[in-house]
Each structure stands twice: as C-alpha cells, then as structure tokens.
C-alpha positions as CSV (number, residue, x, y, z in Angstrom):
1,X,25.9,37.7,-32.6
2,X,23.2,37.9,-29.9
3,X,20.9,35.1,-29.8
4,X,17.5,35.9,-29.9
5,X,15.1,34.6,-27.0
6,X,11.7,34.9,-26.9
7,X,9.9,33.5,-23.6
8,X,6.2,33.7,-23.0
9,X,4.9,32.1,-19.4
10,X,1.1,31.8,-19.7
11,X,-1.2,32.0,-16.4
12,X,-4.3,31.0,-16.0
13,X,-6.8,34.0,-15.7
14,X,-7.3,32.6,-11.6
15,X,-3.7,33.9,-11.0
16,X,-1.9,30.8,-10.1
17,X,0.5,28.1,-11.9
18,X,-1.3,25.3,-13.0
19,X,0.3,22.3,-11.7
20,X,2.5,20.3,-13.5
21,X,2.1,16.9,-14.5
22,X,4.1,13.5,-15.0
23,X,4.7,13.0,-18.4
24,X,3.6,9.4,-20.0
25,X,6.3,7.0,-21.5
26,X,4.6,4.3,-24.2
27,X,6.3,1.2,-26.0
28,X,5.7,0.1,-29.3
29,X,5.2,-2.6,-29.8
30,X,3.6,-2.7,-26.6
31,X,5.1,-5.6,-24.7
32,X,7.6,-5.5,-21.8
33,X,9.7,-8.2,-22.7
34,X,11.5,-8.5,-26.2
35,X,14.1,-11.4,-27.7
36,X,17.5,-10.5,-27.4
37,X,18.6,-8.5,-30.8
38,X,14.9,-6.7,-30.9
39,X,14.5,-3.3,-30.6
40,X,11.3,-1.1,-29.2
41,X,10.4,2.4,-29.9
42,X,9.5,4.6,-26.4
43,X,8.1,8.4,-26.8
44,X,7.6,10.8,-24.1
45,X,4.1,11.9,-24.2
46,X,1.7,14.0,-21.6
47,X,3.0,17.2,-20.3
48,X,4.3,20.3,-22.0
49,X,5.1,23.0,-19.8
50,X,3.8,26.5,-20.9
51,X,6.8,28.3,-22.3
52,X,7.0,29.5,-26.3
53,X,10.6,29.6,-27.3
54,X,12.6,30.1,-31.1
55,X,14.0,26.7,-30.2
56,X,12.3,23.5,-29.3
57,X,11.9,21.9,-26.0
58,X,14.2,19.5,-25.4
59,X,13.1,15.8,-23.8
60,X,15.5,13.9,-21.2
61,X,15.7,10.0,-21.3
62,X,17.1,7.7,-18.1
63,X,18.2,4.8,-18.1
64,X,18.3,3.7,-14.9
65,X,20.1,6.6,-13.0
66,X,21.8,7.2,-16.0
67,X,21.3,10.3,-18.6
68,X,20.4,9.1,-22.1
69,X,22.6,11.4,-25.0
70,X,19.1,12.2,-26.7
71,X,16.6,15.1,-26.3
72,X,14.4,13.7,-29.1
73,X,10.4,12.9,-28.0
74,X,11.1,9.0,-29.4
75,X,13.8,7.1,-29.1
76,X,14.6,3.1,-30.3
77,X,16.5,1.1,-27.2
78,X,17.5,-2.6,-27.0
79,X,19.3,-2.7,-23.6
80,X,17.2,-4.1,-20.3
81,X,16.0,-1.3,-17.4
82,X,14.2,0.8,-16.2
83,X,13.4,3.7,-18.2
84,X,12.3,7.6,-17.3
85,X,11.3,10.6,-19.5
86,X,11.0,14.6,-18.1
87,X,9.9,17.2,-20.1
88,X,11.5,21.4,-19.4
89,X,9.4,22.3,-16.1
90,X,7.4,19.2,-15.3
91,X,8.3,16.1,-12.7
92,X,9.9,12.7,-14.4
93,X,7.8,10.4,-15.6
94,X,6.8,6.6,-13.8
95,X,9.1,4.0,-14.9
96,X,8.5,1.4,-18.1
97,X,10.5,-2.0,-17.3
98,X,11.9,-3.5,-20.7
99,X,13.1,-6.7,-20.0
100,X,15.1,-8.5,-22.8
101,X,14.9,-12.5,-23.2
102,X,17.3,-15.4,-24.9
103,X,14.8,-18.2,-23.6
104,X,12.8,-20.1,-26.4
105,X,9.9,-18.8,-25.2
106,X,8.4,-15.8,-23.4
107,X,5.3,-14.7,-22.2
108,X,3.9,-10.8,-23.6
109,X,1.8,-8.7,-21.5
110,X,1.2,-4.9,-21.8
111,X,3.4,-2.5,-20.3
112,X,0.7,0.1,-18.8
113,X,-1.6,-1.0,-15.9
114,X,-4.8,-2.8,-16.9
115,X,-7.7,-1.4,-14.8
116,X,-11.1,-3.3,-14.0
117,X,-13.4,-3.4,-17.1
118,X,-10.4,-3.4,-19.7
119,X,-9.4,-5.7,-21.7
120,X,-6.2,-8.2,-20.7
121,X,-4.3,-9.7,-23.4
122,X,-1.4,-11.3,-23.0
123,X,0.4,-13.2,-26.0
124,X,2.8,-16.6,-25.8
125,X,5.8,-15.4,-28.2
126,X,8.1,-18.3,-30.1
127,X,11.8,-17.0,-30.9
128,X,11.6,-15.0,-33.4
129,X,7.8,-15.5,-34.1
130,X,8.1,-19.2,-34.6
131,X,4.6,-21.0,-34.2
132,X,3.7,-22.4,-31.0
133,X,2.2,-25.9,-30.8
134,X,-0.2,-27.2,-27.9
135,X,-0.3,-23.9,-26.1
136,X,-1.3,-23.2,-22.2
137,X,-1.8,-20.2,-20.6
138,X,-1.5,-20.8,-16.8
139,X,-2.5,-18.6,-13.8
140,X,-1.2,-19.1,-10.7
141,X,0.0,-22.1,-11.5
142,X,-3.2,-23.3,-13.1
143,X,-4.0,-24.3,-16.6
144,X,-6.8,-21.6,-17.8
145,X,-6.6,-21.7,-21.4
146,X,-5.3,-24.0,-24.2
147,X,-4.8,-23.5,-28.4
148,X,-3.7,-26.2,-30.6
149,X,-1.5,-23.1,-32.3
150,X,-0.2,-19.5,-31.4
151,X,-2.6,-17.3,-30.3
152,X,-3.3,-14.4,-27.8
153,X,-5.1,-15.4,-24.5
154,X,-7.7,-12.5,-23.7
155,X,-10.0,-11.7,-20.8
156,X,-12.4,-9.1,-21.8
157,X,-12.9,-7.6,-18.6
158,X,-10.2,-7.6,-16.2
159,X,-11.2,-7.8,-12.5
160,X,-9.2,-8.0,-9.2
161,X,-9.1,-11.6,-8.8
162,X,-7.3,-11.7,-12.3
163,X,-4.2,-10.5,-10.7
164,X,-1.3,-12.4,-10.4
165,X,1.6,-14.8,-12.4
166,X,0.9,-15.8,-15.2
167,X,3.2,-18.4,-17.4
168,X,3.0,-20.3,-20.5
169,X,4.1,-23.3,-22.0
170,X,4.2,-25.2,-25.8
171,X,6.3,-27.1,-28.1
172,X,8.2,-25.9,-31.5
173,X,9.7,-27.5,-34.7
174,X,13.2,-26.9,-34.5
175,X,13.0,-28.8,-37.0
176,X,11.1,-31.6,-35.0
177,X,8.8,-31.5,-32.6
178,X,10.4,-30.4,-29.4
179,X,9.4,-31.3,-25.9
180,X,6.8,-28.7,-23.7
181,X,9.4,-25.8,-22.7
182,X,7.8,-23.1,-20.2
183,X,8.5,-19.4,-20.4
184,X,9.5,-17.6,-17.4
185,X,6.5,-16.2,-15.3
186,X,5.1,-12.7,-15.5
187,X,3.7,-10.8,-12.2
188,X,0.5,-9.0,-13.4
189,X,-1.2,-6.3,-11.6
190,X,-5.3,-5.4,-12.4
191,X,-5.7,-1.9,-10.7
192,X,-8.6,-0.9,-9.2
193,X,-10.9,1.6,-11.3
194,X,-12.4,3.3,-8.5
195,X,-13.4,2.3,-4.7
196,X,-16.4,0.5,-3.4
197,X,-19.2,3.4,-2.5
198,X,-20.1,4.3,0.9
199,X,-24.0,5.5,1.3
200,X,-23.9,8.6,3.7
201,X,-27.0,10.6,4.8
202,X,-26.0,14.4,4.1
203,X,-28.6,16.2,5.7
204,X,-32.5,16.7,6.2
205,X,-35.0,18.3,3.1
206,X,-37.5,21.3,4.7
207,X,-40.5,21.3,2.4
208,X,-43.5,24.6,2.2
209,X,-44.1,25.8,5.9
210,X,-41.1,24.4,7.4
211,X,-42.3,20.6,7.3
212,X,-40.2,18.0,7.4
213,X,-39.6,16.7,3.5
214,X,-37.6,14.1,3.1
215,X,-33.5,12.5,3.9
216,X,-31.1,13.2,1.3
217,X,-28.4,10.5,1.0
218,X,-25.1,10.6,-1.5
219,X,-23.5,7.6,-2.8
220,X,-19.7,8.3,-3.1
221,X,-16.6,7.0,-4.0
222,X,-13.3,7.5,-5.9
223,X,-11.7,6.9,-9.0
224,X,-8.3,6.4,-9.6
225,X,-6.0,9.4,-10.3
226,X,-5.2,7.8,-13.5
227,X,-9.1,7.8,-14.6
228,X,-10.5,10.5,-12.7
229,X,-12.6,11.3,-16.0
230,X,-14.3,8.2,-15.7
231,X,-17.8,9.3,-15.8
232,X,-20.0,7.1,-13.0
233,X,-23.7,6.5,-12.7
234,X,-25.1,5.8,-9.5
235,X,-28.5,3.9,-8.3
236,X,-30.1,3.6,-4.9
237,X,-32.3,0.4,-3.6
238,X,-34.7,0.2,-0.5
239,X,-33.6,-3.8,0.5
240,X,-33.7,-5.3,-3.0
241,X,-35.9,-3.0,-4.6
242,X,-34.9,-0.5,-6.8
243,X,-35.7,2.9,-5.8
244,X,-33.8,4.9,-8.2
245,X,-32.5,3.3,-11.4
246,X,-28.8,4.5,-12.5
247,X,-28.5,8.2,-13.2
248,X,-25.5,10.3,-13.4
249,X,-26.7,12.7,-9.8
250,X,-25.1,10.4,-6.9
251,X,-27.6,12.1,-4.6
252,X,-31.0,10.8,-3.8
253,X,-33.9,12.2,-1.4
254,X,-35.7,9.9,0.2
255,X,-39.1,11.2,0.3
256,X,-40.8,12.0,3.9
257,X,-43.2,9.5,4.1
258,X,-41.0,6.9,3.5
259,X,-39.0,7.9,6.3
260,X,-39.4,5.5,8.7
261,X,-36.9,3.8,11.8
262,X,-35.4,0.9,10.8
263,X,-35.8,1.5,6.7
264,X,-32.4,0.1,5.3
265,X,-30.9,1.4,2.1
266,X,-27.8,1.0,-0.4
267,X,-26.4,2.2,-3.3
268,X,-24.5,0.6,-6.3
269,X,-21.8,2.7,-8.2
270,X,-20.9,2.1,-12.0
271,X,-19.5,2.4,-15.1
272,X,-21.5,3.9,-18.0
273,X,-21.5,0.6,-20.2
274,X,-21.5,-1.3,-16.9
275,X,-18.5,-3.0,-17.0
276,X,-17.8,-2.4,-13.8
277,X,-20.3,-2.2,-10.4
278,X,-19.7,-1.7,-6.8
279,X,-22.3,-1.6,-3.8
280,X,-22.8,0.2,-0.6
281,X,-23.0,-1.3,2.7
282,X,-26.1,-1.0,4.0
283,X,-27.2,2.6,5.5
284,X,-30.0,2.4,7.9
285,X,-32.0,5.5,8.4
286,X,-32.9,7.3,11.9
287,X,-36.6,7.3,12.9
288,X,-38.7,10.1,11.8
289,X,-38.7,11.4,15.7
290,X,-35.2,10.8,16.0
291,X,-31.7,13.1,15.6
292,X,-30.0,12.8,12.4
293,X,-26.5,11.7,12.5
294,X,-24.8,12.7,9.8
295,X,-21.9,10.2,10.5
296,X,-24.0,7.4,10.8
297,X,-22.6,4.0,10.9
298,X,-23.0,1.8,7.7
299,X,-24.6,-2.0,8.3
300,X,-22.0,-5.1,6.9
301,X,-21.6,-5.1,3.0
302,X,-24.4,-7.6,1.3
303,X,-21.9,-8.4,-1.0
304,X,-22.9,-11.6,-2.9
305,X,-25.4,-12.5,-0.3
306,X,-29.3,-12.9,-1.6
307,X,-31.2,-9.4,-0.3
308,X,-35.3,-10.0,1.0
309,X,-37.4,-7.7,0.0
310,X,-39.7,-7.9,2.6
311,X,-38.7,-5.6,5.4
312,X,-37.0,-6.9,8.6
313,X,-39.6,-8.0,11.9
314,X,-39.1,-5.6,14.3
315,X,-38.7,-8.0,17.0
316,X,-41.0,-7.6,20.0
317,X,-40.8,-10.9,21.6
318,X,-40.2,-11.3,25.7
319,X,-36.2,-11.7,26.3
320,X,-35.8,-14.5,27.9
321,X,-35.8,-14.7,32.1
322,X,-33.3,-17.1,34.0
323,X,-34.9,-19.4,36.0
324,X,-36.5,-18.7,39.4
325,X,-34.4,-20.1,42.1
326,X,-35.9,-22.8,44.5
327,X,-37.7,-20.8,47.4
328,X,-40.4,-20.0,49.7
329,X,-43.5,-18.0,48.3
330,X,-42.1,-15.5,51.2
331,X,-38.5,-15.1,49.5
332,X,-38.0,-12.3,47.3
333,X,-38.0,-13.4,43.9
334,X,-35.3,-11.4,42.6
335,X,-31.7,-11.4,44.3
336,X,-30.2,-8.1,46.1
337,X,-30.5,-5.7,43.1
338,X,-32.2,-8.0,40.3
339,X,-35.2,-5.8,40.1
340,X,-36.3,-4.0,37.4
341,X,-34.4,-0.6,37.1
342,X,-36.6,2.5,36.7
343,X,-36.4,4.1,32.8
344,X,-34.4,7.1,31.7
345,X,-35.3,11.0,33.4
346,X,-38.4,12.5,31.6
347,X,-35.6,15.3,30.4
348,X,-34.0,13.1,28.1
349,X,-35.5,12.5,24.6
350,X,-35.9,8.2,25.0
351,X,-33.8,6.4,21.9
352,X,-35.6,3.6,19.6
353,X,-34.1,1.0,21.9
354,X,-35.7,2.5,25.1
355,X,-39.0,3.2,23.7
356,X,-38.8,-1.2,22.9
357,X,-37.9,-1.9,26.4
358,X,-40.6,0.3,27.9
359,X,-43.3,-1.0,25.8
360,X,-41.9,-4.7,26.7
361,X,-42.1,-3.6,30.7
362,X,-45.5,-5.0,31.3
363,X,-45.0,-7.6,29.5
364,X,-42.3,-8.9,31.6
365,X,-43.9,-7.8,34.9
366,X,-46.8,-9.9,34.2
367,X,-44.9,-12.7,33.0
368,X,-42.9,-12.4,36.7
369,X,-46.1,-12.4,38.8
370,X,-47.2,-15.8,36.9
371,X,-44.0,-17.4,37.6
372,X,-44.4,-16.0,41.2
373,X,-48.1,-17.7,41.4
374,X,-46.5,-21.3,39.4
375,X,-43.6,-21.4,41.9
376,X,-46.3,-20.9,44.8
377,X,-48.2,-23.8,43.9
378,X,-45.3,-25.9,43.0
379,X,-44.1,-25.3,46.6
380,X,-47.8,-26.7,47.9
381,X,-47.7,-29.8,45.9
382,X,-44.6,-31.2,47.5
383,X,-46.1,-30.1,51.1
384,X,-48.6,-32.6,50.1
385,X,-46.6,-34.7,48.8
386,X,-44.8,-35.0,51.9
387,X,-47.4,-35.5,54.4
388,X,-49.5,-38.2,52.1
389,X,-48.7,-41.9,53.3
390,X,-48.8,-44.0,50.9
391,X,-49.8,-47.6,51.7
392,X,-46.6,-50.3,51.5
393,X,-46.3,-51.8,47.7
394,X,-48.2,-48.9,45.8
395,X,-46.2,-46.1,43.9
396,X,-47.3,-42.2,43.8
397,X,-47.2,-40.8,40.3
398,X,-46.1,-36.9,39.8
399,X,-48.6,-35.8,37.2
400,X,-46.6,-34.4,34.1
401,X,-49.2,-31.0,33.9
402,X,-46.8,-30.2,37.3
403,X,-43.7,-30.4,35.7
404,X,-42.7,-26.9,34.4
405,X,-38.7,-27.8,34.3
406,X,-38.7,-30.9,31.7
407,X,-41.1,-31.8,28.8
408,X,-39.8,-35.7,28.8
409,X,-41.9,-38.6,30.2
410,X,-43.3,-38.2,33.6
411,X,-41.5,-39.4,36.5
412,X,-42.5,-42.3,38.9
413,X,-41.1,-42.1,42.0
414,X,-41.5,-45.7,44.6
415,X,-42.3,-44.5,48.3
416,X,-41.5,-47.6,50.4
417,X,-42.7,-47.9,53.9
C-alpha cells in the first residue's frame, strides 16, 4: 500500500525562509527543584516549522545528551538534569535544570529568567508541604524577610542588585518543634530588560530658505532578544528640566534658537507603566558656529547625582601665572621661549577653546606689564633699603603694603651697627 504524503513548504511573499526559532520548554508547577518522589510536567512550546503533513509533527526530548523515547509536546519526568526540546526543522531549545531534593527543606524559585520590572517570587517549601515555622528568607547571606508561618517571599519589581543566593531557613513539627534547619542555597539571576540609552546627535534640521532649524538628537538603546516587543517611551531634559515629556518617537529636535555652545542635554528611556527607567549620559551640543560631529563624545553618567538647573558659568577667569623670578627691571621677564605664542593661521576656522584664549590675551598681557611695574619698584625699595643707615639701637620696619609674596604679619628686621 503506498503511503500517502502530502508536504506543503510555505514562503513568505519576500522570497526567503523565515528563520527558525528556539522552541520554549515550561514546568509546571513552575519551580526548579522538587522533593524526591514528585513529578513535574514540561511541554515544548514556541516554534512550528512551516510544513502541513497527514501525520503530526513529532517533538524530541533530551535528557542530558540522551534521547527521550517520547515525541509527545508534554511529557511528566522525576529524574534530575538538564532537559532540551527540538521541534521538525527548528534549532533545540535552551536548557531547564530540574533538580530533585531529599533535604527537609528547599528553597522554590522560577525556572525562566526574571527580567527588571517583574515580579520575583520565590517560596520556602517543607517536605511534602509541611508548614514552616519562624521563616527567613536570606540574601547573600543576609536576613531580608521573616513570617511567623509558610509563605512566599516577593519583590514586586526585580532589579539588578536583586541578583544573587538566596537561602532559607525555619523549624517543623515532626511531631515537636524541631531545631532551625537551612535549605540549600539557590543562585538567582535578574536579567537586564534592555540597556542604559546613549543620547547621540543624528544630524542638523534646514528650515524655509535654507536656514539653519534646529539639532535633532535620538535616544537609543536595546532590549533584550527575549523582549524585543517591549514597547519603550522615551523623554529628553535640558540639565534638569524637562524638555520633552515621555512619548513613544525616541527622536527629539532641538529647536534653533536654543542651540547654543555649551547647552547640555540627556535622555531617560522606559517602560510604558514605568517600571523600569534608564538615563543618558550627558550629550553636550556644538556651538551654533561650530562643525557638527555626529560622533560626539557623551559627558559622565549623572546617575544618582542631584542635576542644577541653572546652566554651567562659562568660566572666563585669568589662569593662573607662576611667579616672576627674582631679577633686574632689565631681565626678560619670561625665560628662553616663555612668551606668549602667536594664535592659530587666519585659514583655520578657531575652535570654542581658541576663541576663550584669545579673548583672555589682553587680559593676561596687561596683567604681565603690572607685575613687570610691581617687580620694578620692589627692586627700588631694597636699593633704598640698602643704602639707609640706620642709627645703632633703632629697628627699620618693612611696611606690609610692600609685601606682595605673604599676607601674614609684617616682618621686623634689627639692623645693628
């Protein structure tokens, strides 16, 4: 008798394969550790490849390295590994850990990866159910929650920092109060939902005529694989103030007459219920005269620290001058090559930092020649000094208003004869 095939391999109408994908493996009930004798329930879900046949599609189980003698989607297992699924045409699936217990107690926590903004729960299990007494829930070694009876520890929205071991501890009538036994400690992992946002400038706006209209900047980031449908909303800030509330479009135009050197901006990246928010590192923006760098460096990340919203001096105080060294009004001032150098060609377009130094150039010039004129008549008071003769007994004062080194109490020197 023939047997009667019928195989159908659908394309999508752009011509190519879609490409596969993993399927899932789930537990039920949903906890990676079990008492020995207990038995859990795991399905192959996800993936299905395109193909219509007279006869279903089988599923293939692992147990380790080891082939499973079932093809069904569920199947009910009681021995400790790793376990794998693959569906006909697609890749095997990421590995569920079922690890079986004969201790008194054990510690529950889910079997899928918990990602910032859901919900951890972890329960504190007695054999067979038995009710726990005077129960702690320990982190890292450190006490974080305690019940007078059984009952599930929860954090309601999981962040990084909520990583790591976690352990338990309690007593149980069997039939008497027992002593505190511990359960065996559990390595949790909270993943991260999507990456902190990086503010980039993507290009400039042309308004009417060809004028200049505006910066447009782009707050972006990535979600992970396994959320990639995550919808995001995105905000921008000047300093501290808001500029933009939150709003699905991660770009933002600055308009042009707010376009102006030394203007710092950030974004801030989140979650639709806000659950879960990232910020930016600080973008500044070029100058309105100056060439837009589309790879422009990003200032540290505020992080936690308090942001001003007044807008950062632009410093234009002298720098400060080392001090003259001790010579002759007919000495040059400056050593071999200490003078002022001359600023860049007229050819090349001057950078914010050049145009500050040439408006600070007369300051400093003038500031020179009074130093020049100060260290002149310092150099004539001790001449003076020096050719006074003071009579035997009597003492010659300096007067402080001389003094430009130290601000302390005049000096009196003793002349003797």
């Amino acid at each position: 008798m023939w047997e009667l095939t019928v195989l159908l391999l659908l394309v999508p109408s752009s011509g190519q394969a879609a490409t596969p994908e993993k399927p899932i493996v789930s537990l039920h009930p949903p906890w990676t550790t079990i008492f020995k004798g207990e038995k859990v329930t795991l399905r192959c879900d996800g993936y299905h490849p395109l193909l219509l046949e007279l006869r279903p599609i089988s599923t293939l189980w692992y147990l380790g390295h080891l082939l499973l003698p079932s093809y069904k989607k569920s199947i009910e297992v009681h021995t400790p590994g790793v376990y794998r699924c693959q569906t006909r045409g697609a890749p095997v699936s990421d590995p569920i850990h079922l690890s079986v217990s004969n201790d008194w107690l054990i510690l529950q926590v889910p079997y899928a990866a918990v990602f910032e903004g859901e919900p951890l729960v972890m329960r504190c299990r007695g054999w067979y159910d038995k009710i726990v007494y005077k129960l702690h829930y320990y982190h890292d070694g450190q006490p974080v929650r305690y019940f007078h009876s059984s009952a599930n520890y929860t954090v309601p929205q999981a962040r990084a920092s909520d990583s790591g071991r976690y352990q338990c501890s309690g007593t149980m009538r069997i039939p008497v109060e027992s002593a505190p036994m511990f359960s065996a400690k559990v390595a949790v992992t909270v993943q991260e939902l999507f990456q902190a946002p990086v503010l980039r400038v993507m290009g400039r706006v042309e308004a009417r005529g060809g004028a200049f209209g505006g910066v447009v900047l782009r707050c972006e980031t990535r979600l992970h694989p396994q959320k990639r449908d995550t919808p995001l909303q995105f905000a921008f800030y000047k300093y501290s103030r808001p500029v933009r509330r939150y709003d699905w479009d991660p770009e933002y135009t600055v308009p042009e007459p707010e376009v102006e050197e030394l203007e710092s901006y950030w974004c801030e990246a989140a979650t639709a219920t806000r659950s879960v928010r990232k910020r930016s590192p600080w973008l500044q923006l070029p100058g309105r005269g100056s060439s837009l760098d589309l790879a422009s460096t990003t200032a540290p990340d505020p992080g936690n620290q308090p942001l001003s919203f007044r807008k950062p001096p632009v410093s234009r105080s002298v720098p400060s001058v080392p001090s003259v060294p001790n010579v002759t009004p007919a000495g040059p001032p400056f050593p071999a090559g200490g003078a002022p150098t001359a600023g860049p060609p007229a050819c090349a377009p001057p950078t914010p930092l050049q145009q500050t130094a040439g408006a600070l150039k007369p300051d400093v010039a003038l500031l020179l020649r009074e130093m020049q004129l100060l260290q002149g008549l310092l150099s004539r008071v001790v001449l003076e000094l020096k050719e006074t003769q003071p009579l035997p007994g009597h003492t010659v004062e300096t007067p402080s208003s001389h003094s430009a080194v130290s601000q302390g109490t005049p000096e009196t020197t003793t002349v003797e004869s």
